[in-house]
C-alpha positions in Angstrom: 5.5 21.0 17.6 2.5 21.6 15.1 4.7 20.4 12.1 5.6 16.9 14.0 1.9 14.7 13.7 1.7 16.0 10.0 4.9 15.2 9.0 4.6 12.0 11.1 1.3 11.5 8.6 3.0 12.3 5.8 5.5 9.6 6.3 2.9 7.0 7.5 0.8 7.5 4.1 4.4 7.3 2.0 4.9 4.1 4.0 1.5 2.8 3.9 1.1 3.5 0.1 3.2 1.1 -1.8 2.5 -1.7 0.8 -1.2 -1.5 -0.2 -0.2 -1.3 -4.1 2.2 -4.3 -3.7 -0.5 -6.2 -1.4 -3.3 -5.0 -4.4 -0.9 -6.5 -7.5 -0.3 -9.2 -5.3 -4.0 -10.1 -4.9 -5.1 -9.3 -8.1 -2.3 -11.5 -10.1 -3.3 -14.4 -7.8 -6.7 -14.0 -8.8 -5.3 -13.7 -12.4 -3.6 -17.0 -12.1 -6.6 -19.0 -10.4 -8.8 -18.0 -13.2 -6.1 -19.2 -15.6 -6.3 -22.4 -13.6 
């Protein structure tokens, strides 16, 4: 049972990961495109 909360970690961080890079590109092109605007 010692391998179950770090593998349960393991897949929270490779879930967590690419939702905060998409949510960072999201943010920073809209900031882009405001100071376009």
């Amino acid at each position: 049972m010692s391998g179950a909360p770090e593998a349960i970690m393991k897949k929270f961080i490779y879930l967590s990961v690419p939702s905060f890079v998409t949510v960072y590109m999201i943010t920073s092109n809209y900031e882009h495109s405001m100071n376009i605007l």
